[in-house]
Phi, psi and omega in degrees: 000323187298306189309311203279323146342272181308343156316304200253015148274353176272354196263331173293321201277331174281316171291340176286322216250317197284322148315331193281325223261303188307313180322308204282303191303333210258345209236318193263164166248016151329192157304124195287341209263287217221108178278080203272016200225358189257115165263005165289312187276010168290324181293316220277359185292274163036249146007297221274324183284329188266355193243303160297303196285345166259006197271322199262335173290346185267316221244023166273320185262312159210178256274154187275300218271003170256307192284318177274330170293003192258336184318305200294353188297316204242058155286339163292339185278302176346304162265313147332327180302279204318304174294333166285012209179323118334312184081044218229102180242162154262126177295172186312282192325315159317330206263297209313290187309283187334322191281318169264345164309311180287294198288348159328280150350292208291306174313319181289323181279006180272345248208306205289115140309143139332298196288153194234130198251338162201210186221180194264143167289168194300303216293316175309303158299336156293334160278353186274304189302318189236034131288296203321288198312314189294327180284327182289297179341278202285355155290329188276018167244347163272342178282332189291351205251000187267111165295325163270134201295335212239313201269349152298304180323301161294318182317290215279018171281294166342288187300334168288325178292303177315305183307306204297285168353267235303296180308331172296332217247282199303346190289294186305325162322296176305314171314315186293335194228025180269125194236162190275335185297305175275057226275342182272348211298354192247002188330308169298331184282332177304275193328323162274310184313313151342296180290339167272329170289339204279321180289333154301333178296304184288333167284288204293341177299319186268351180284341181233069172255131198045001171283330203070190177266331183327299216282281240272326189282338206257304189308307195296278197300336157276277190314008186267281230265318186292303150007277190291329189297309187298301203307328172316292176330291206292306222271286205281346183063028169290168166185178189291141182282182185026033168062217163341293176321300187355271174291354154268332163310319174311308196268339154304341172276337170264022171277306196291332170320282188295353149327292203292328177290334167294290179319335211261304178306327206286310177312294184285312181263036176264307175318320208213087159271148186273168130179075184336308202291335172269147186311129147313138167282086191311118182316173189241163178302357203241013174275090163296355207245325182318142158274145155245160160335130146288186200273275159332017157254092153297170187214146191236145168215134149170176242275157181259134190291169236054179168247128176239180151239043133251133179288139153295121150214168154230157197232126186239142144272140196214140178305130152231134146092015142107345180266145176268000000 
């Protein structure tokens, strides 16, 4: 019961720090990777730190196949959070996708055998870190090359999802082979993993600078754990339960994850469709929000010289009809 507690209090505090994290991307025009001067995104490092430590205190107390399907909880918390405490609501298609992204996720580490068969060698970590660094390096340059805001968003959460895995899997190396006699002899494996969380830590705050929370908190929270599961699988000589069966549940559950994360992208970009290349749209009588002109105000739009990949505008004043 202390394990399954200490779960689903890591899973509010990682959904808690993941609304404080969208908030900040949506409100500054700052830096996208590390808004260092936003002390909301400092609660949410916080937050984030306050997530991991009860996340690894839930797996102190009980079993890795208990403790990580309650992990997936928390994109459910999440968007409840978010519409309380935010004013944020999700639509049916969002909730759907939340829904089959967790129980995919939770059924597939339900599925993931324990057990273990050796531990990783010096070499094997150092071939594990810098495969890891080239799939993140080439998601964050596919992200970079993604014209829409919301499908940039996922990549680079995938990649952040990624980075977090890497870092889980090196963590437990170093745990397995960390003695109180020696306490620096593991430094370097401390020096990467370190460097993969603060880079994941850092992709995901830019997956929701235009994305929202759903799609980039859902990607990250699959991919984090399926991540560690393959290296488990490949690495660790983990494998699947009940043989054969198993492993076709295993990939239909995770056929229903990734169902859910498609749903989830579909959802925000029916909500917020992009589409630079067409004229701005005059508002309608039902934009209470819109600003218009005054009367003795012109308003100028066209395009701000550079290349961005966010719309822009400016507003310049100007004499009309010849009145200053």
């Amino acid at each position: 019961m202390l394990s399954v507690a200490l779960a689903l209090t890591s899973a509010v505090a990682y959904a808690a720090a993941a609304i404080v994290q969208e908030r900040v991307a949506a409100s500054a025009g700052g830096p996208r990777y590390a808004p260092l001067r936003s002390p909301a995104w400092w609660v949410s490092v916080a937050l984030n730190g306050v997530g991991a430590t009860l996340h690894v205190a839930a797996l102190a107390y009980g079993p890795l196949s208990l403790v990580q399907p309650l992990g997936a909880l928390t994109i459910v918390f999440a968007l409840p959070m978010a519409a309380l405490f935010v004013g944020r609501r999700a639509g049916r298609r969002a909730w759907r996708g939340a829904l089959m992204a967790t129980a995919g996720l939770a059924g597939l580490l339900g599925l993931t055998s324990g057990a273990e068969a050796g531990s990783l060698s010096d070499g094997e970590r150092w071939l594990l870190a810098g495969a890891a660094f080239g799939a993140v390096a080439v998601l964050f340059t596919a992200a970079r090359l993604v014209g829409r805001s919301v499908l940039r968003g996922v990549v680079l959460a995938a990649a952040a999802g990624a980075s977090f895995g890497i870092a889980s899997v090196l963590t437990k190396a170093v745990a397995e082979e960390w003695t109180p006699r020696a306490p620096l002899a593991e430094w370097t494996g401390l020096l990467v993993l370190s460097v993969f969380a603060v880079t994941g830590l850092l992709l995901s705050q830019a997956s929701y600078r235009g994305a929202g929370l759903a799609a980039p908190l859902a990607t990250v929270t699959v991919v984090n754990p399926v991540v560690a599961a393959a290296v488990g699988l490949t690495l660790f000589g983990e494998g699947f339960r009940y043989g054969t069966a198993g492993t076709v549940a295993a990939l239909l559950c995770g056929t229903v994850a990734a169902a859910g994360l498609v749903q989830l992208t579909l959802d925000r970009t029916a909500v917020a469709p992009e589409s630079p290349s067409s004229a701005p749209e005059a508002p309608s009588a039902s934009d209470g929000d819109a600003p218009r002109p005054e009367v003795r105000q012109g308003v100028d739009v066209g395009a701000v010289p550079g290349s961005r990949p966010d719309l822009e505008v400016e507003v310049r004043s100007r004499a009309v009809a010849g009145r200053p």
